[in-house]
VEXVEX-31167 format. One line per 4 residues: for each residue x negated, y, z negated of C-alpha. Coordinates in nm, 2 decimals. Each point is the difference from the previous one (the first is absolute). Layout:
<recs>
X/Y/Z  ...
</recs>
This chain:
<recs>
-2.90/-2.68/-6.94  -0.33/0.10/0.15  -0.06/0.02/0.37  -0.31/0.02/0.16
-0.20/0.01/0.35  -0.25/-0.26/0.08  -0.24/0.02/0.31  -0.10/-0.36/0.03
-0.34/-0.10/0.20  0.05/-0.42/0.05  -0.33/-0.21/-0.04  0.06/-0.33/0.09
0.35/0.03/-0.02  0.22/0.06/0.25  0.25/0.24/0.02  0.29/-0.17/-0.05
-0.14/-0.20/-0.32  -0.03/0.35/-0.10  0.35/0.07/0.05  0.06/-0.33/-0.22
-0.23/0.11/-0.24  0.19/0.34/-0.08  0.33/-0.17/-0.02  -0.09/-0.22/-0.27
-0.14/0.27/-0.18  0.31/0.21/0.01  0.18/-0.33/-0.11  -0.22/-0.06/-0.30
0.16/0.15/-0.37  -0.37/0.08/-0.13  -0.25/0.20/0.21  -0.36/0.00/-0.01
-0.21/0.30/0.12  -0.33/0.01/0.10  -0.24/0.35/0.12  -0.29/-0.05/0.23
-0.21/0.31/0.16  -0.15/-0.20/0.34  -0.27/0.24/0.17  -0.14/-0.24/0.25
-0.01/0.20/0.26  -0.36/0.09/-0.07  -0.08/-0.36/-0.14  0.11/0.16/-0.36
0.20/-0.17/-0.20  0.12/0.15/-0.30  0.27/-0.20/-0.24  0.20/0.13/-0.29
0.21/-0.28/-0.12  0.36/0.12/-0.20  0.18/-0.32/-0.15  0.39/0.01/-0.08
0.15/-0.42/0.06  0.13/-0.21/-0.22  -0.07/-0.42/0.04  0.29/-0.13/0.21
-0.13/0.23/0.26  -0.35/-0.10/0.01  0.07/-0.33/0.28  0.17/0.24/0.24
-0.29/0.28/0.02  -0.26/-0.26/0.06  0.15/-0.11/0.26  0.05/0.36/0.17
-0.33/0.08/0.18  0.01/0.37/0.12  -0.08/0.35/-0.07  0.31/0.20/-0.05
-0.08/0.42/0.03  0.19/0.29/-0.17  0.11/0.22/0.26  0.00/0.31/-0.21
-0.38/-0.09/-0.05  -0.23/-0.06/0.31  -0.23/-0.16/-0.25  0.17/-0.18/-0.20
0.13/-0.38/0.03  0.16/-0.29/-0.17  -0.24/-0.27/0.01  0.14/-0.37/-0.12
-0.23/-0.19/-0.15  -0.29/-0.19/0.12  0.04/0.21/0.34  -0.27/0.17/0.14
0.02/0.25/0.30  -0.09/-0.16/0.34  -0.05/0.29/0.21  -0.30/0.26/-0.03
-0.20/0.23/0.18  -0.36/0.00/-0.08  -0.28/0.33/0.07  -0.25/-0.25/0.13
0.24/-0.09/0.33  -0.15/0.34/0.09  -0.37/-0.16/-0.03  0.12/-0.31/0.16
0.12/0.17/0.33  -0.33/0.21/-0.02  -0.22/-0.31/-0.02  0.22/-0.16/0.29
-0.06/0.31/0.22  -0.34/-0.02/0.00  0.00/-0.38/0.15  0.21/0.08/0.30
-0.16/0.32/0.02  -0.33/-0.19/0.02  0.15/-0.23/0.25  0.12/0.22/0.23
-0.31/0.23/-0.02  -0.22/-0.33/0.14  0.24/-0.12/0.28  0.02/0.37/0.12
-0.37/0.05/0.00  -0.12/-0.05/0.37  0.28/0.21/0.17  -0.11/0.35/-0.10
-0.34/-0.10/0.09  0.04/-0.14/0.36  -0.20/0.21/0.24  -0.27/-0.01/-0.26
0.00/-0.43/0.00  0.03/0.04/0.38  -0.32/0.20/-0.01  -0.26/-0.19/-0.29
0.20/-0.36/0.02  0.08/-0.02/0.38  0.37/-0.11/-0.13  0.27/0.03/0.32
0.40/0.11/-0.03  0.03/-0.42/-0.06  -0.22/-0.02/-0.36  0.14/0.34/-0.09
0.36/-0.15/0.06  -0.09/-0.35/-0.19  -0.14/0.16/-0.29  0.36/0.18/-0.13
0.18/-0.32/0.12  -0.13/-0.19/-0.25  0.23/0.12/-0.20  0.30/-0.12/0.14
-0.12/-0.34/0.06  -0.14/-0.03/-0.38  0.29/0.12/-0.12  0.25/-0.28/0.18
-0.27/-0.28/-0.07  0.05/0.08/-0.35  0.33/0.17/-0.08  0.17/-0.31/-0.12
-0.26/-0.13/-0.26  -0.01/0.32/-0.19  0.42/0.04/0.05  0.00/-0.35/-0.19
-0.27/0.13/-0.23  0.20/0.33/-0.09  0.33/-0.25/-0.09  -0.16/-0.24/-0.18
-0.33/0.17/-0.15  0.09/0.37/-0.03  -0.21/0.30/0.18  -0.32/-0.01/-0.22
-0.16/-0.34/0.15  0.07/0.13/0.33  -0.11/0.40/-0.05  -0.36/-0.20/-0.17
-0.06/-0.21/0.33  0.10/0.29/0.21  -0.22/0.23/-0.16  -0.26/-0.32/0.02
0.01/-0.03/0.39  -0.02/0.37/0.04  -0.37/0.03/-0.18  -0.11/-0.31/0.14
0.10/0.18/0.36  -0.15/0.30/-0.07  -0.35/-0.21/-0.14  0.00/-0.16/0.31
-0.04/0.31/0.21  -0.27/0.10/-0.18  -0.21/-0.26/0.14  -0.15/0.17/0.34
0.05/0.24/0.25  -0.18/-0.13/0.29  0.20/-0.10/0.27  0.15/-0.25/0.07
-0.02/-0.14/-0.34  0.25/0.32/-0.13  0.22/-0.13/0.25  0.03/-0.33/-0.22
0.02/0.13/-0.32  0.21/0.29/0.09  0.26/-0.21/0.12  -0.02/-0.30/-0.27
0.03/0.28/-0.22  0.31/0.13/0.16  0.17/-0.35/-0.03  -0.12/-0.04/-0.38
0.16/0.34/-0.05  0.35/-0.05/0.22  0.06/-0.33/-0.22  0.10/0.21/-0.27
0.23/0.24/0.22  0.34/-0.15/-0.19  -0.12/0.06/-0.32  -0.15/0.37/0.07
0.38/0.05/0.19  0.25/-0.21/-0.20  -0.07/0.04/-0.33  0.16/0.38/-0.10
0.36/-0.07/0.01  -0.11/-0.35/-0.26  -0.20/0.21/-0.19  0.33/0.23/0.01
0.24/-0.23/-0.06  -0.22/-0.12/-0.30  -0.14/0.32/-0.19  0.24/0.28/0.11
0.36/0.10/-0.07  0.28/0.01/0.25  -0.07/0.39/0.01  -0.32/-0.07/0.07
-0.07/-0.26/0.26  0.03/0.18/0.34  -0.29/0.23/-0.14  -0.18/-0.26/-0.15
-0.02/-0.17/0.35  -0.10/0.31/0.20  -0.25/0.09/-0.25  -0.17/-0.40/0.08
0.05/0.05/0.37  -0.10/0.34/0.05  -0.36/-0.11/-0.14  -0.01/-0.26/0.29
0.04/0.26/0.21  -0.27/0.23/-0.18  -0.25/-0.26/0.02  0.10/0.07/0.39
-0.08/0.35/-0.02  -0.32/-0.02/-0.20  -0.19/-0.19/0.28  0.09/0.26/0.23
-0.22/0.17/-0.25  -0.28/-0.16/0.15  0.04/0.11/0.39  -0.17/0.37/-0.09
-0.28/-0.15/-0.10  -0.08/-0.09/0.32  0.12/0.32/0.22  -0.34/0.10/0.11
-0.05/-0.31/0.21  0.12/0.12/0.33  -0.19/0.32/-0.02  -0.31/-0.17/-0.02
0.11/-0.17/0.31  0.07/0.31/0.24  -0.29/0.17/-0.12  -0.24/-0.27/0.13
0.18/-0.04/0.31  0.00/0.40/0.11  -0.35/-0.03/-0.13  -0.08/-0.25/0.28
0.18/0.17/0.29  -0.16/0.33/-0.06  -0.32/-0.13/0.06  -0.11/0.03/0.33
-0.34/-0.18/0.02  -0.09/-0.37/-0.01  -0.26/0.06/-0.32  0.26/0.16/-0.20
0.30/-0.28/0.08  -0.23/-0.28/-0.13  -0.10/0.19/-0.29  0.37/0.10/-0.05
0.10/-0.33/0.01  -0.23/-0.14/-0.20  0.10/0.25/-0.28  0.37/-0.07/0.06
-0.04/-0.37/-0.06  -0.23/0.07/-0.33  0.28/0.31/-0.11  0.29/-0.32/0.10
-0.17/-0.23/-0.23  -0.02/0.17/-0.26  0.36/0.11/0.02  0.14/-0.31/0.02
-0.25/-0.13/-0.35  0.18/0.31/-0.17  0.31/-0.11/0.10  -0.06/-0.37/-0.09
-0.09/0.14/-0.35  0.27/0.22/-0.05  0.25/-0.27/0.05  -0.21/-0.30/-0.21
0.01/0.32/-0.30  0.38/-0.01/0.03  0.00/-0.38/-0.01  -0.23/0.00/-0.31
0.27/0.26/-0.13  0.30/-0.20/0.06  -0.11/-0.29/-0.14  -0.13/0.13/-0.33
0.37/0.17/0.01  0.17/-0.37/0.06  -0.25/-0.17/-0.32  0.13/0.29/-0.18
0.39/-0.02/0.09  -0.04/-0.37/-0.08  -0.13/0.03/-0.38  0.32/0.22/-0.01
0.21/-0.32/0.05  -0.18/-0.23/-0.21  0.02/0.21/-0.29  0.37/0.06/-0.01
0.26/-0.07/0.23  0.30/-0.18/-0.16  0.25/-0.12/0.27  0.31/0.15/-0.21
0.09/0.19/-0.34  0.09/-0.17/-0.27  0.36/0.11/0.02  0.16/0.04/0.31
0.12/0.38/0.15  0.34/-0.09/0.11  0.23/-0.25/0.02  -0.06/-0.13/0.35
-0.35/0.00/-0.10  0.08/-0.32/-0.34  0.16/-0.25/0.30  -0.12/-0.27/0.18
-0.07/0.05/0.38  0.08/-0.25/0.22  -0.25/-0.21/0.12  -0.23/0.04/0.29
0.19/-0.29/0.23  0.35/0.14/-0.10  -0.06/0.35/0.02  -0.18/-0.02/0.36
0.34/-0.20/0.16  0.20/0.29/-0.18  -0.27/0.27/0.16  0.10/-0.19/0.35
0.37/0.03/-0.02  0.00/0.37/-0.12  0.06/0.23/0.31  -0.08/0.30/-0.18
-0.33/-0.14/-0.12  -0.09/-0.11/0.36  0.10/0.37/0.10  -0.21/0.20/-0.25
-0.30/-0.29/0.07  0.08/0.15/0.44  0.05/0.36/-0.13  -0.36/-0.04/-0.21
-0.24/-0.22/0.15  0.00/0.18/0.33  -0.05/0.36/-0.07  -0.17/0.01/-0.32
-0.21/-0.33/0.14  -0.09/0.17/0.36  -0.06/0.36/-0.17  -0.23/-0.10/-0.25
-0.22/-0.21/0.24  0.01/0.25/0.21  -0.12/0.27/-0.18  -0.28/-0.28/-0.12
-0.16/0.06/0.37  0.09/0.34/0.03  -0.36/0.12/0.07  0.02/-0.23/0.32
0.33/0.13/0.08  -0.07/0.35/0.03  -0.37/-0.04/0.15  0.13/0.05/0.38
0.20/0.34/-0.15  -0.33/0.16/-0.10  0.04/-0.07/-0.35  -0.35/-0.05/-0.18
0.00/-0.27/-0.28  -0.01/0.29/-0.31  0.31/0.15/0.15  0.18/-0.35/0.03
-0.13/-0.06/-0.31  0.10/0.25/-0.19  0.35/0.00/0.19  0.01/-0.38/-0.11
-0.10/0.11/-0.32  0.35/0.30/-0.08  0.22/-0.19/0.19  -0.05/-0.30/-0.25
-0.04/0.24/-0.30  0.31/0.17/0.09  0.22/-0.33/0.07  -0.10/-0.10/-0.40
0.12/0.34/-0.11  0.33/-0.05/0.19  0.05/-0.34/-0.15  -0.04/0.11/-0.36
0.23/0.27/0.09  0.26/-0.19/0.21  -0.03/-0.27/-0.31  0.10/0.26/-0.28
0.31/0.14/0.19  0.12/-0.38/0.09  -0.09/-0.08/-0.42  0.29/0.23/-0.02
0.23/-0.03/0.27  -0.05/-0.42/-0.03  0.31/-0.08/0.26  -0.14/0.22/0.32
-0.31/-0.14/0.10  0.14/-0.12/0.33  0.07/0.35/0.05  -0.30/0.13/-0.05
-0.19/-0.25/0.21  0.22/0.08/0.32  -0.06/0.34/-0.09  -0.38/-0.02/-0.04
-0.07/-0.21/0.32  0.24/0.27/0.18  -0.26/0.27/-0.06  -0.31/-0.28/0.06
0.08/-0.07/0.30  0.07/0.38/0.13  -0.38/0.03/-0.16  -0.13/-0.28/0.22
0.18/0.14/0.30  -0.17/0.33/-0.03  -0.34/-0.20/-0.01  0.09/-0.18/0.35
0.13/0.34/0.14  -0.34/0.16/-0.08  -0.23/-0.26/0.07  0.13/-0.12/0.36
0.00/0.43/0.06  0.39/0.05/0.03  -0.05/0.25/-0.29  -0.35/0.23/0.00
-0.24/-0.25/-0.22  -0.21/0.09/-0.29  -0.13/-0.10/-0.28  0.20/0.14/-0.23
0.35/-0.14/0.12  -0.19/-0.35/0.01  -0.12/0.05/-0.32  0.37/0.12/-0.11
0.20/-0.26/0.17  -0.19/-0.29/-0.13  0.00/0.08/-0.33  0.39/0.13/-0.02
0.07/-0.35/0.14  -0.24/-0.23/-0.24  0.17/0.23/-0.27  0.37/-0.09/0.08
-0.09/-0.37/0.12  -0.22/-0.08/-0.35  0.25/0.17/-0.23  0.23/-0.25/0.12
-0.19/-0.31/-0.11  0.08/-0.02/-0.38  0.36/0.10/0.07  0.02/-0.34/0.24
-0.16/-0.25/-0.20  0.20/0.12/-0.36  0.34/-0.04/0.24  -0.09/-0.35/0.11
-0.09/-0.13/-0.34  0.34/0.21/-0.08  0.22/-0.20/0.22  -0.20/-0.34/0.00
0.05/-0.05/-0.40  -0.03/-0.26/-0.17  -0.27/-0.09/0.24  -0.35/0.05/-0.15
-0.11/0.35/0.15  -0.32/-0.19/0.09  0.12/-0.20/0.25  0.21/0.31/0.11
-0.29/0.22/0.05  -0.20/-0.23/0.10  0.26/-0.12/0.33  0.00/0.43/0.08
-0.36/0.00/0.02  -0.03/-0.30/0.21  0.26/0.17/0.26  -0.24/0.30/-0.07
-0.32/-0.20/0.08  0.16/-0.16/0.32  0.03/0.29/0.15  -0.29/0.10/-0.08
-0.17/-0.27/0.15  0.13/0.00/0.33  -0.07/0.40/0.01  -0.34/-0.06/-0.05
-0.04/-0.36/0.20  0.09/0.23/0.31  -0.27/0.25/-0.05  -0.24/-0.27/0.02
0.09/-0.03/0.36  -0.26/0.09/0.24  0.03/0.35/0.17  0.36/0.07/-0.15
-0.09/0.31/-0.12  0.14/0.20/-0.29  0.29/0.22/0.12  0.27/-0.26/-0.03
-0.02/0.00/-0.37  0.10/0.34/-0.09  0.32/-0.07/0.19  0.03/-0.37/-0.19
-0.02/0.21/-0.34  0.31/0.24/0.13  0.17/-0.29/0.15  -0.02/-0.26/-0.32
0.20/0.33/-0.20  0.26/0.02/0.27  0.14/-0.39/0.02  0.07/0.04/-0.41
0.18/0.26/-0.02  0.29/-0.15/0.12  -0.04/-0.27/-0.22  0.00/0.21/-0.30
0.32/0.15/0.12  0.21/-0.30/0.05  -0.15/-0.20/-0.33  0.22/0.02/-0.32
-0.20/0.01/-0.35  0.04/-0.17/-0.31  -0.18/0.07/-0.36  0.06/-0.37/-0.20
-0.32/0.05/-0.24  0.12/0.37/-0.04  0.34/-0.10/-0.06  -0.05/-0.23/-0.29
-0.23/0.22/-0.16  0.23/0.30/-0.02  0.27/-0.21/-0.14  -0.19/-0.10/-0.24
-0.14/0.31/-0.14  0.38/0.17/0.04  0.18/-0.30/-0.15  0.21/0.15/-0.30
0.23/-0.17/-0.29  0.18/0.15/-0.22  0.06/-0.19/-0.37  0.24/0.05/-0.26
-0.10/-0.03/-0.35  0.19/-0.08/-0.27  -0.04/0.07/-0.38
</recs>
């Protein structure tokens, strides 16, 4: 008698059929033996067929569809015949997620473009604190006119048709602001553009953890997803890019004006003033240009990204990565009624749509926000700027750690808003003067809280789609970014009050941390998709062979 081990990885089989499979083979008088080397998880596939079976056994093995690995052998298996391998890991996921970054990159780069520019539109547009606060809120409002369409369109189409009329919307958007910069025709374009460009908001936010689910590995999805949304977040951070190339505006200003109150006689005011308007004129047609240059820019950036798409952009790998990743979702009518009656889902949509949706918008404005704290738009910007650079850094590295501790994340995110909001705290402190203000503990607290607050995205959305399985995690993410758009929206429809000021938002960004942490606290977690994939993978039979 011969005993051996077996590691057995089930196709589309389930287990127990397995454990059916095995005992008829231990029952059976004649064996058959087959030797497979599978190396898929490259998208190689290399086969080296042994044959040892006599006749009568032939029926049985063609009916027994999996893959059955030596345990003394990582790379060896015992493939039955006919069976192929249905799980692989391809290289090109890697250029997949890449080309994907640059779309919501691009996205988020356009809807944050007017923000780090403000007191410069103020100046050369004559655009109050009500266009400035429109412009950004576009976003929101795109992004719930269209969320369902492309939720439906994920399902049923997969993420290439709606990543190619994403990426469409955002070049016509940026075309369209090439148009003029005479006033008040930029206000037009600038804000048709905004729309154009908000529509596609739930495919430049919800698509990572699809594309995750789709391309990447259990092992491999948290960091897959923080890699896609910590590009959104850098397109944030490159138009702040944009506010030091207008840093010299104000100085022109106070040098005029000192100009005309030094001069004593009636002559030299007149002349003075005469000079000042020409000197203000041509200030504001350098400004003007500047900004059409960066619009030119963008948009040959947008044709550029959309080429990308076209080219090649498949919606999913041949093979799928995991397990969870081969089965049916459930469909978008079902799985919203399950998303309804799922406490923890409606928790985690509460414990991220407020804070993540508030601080983002917020620091969207930031330039504005700081203005009455003497703040000049190149410090805000480049403020704006770190703070988002250092939040994608802290999601990457949050992401790897959770990629190996899979069953904390709720842990980490109490523990990451915990130090946010002491960050945001310290900002209110200094700013209303309870601790000595400067620029450097603004410029400290701000970025330490964006830090902790954005390192928490990635970790929230891959525990919703987590707990909400076998709900499509398009719908999932989707319903977390409309809680997250909401908010949003109603933070920025009170800025557009008259005369309301600015102060109350630093203290709505400290408050929308506080009211979840609670939450988070008192919520249990669950890890379904997690679950099935890791008994699948460690699923192990042993089989007793007989000569």
């Amino acid at each position: 008698m011969l005993k051996r081990s077996y590691k057995v990885t089930p196709h589309t089989k389930s287990a127990e059929e397995l454990g059916q499979t095995a005992s008829e083979f231990n029952q059976q008088s004649n064996k058959a033996f087959f030797g497979d080397t599978v190396a898929s998880g490259e998208g190689k596939l290399q086969t080296d067929v042994k044959k040892r079976s006599h006749k009568k056994d032939e029926a049985d093995l063609n009916d027994a569809k999996s893959v059955i690995h030596n345990k003394t052998d990582a790379d060896s298996a015992v493939d039955l015949k006919e069976a192929e391998p249905d799980i692989a890991v391809y290289r090109r996921r890697w250029y997949i997620l890449a080309v994907y970054s640059l779309v919501t990159f691009t996205q988020a780069a356009l809807w944050n473009t007017w923000g780090p520019i403000a007191v410069s539109c103020q100046k050369v547009f004559g655009w109050n604190d009500t266009i400035l606060a429109l412009l950004p809120n576009w976003g929101p409002i795109g992004f719930l006119l269209s969320e369902w369409m492309f939720s439906w369109s994920m399902d049923v189409h997969g993420i290439r048709l709606c990543c190619v009329v994403t990426a469409a919307m955002t070049a016509v958007a940026s075309a369209i602001r090439c148009i003029t910069s005479e006033p008040p025709y930029i206000t037009w374009t600038a804000n048709i553009s905004a729309f154009l460009n908000g529509l596609g908001g739930p495919v430049a936010m919800g698509v990572p953890p699809v594309l995750s689910a789709a391309w990447f590995p259990p092992n491999q999805r948290t960091t897959s997803t923080a890699i896609a949304t910590l590009f959104n977040y850098a397109g944030v951070a490159a138009a702040f890019l944009i506010g030091p190339l207008f840093e010299n505006n104000d100085k022109a200003n106070t040098t005029y004006t000192g100009s005309l109150l030094q001069n004593e006689s009636v002559s030299m005011t007149t002349n003075s003033s005469l000079m000042y308007n020409q000197e203000e004129a041509a200030d504001i047609d350098r400004i003007r240009n500047k900004i059409m240059v960066v619009m030119y820019a963008e948009c040959g950036w947008c044709i550029m990204v959309l080429i990308l798409i076209l080219a090649y952009f498949p919606s999913k790998p041949p093979m799928p990565p995991s397990k969870t990743a081969s089965q049916e979702r459930l469909d978008m009518k079902s799985g919203f009624k399950k998303l309804m009656r799922n406490k923890m889902f409606l928790q985690l949509c509460f414990a991220y749509g407020i804070p993540v949706g508030i601080v983002g918008l917020w620091g969207g404005v930031l330039t504005v926000n700081l203005k009455s704290y003497d703040v000049s738009e190149a410090q805000a910007g480049w403020i704006g700027f770190n703070s988002i650079v250092a939040g994608c850094l802290g999601s990457l590295l949050i992401a790897r750690i959770s990629d190996r501790f899979s069953k904390h994340i709720r842990q980490m995110i109490i523990f990451l808003y915990s130090l946010a909001f002491a960050s945001f705290l310290w900002l209110n402190l200094t700013l209303v003067g309870v601790i000595p203000s400067s620029i450097a503990q603004i410029y400290i607290s701000i970025v330490a809280g964006t830090f902790f607050v954005n390192a928490c995205v990635p970790l929230l959305i891959e525990m919703a789609c987590e707990n909400t399985y076998p709900v499509a995690e398009g719908i999932t993410t989707i319903m977390m970014l409309t809680s997250l758009n909401v908010s949003g929206l109603l933070f920025l429809g009170v800025q557009m009050i008259p005369n309301i000021g600015t102060a109350w938002e630093n203290w709505g960004v400290l408050t929308s941390i506080v009211v979840c942490i609670p939450v988070l606290i008192l919520m249990n977690d669950s890890y379904n998709r997690l679950n099935i994939d890791e008994t699948v993978s460690d699923k192990t039979i042993e089989l007793t062979l007989k000569n």
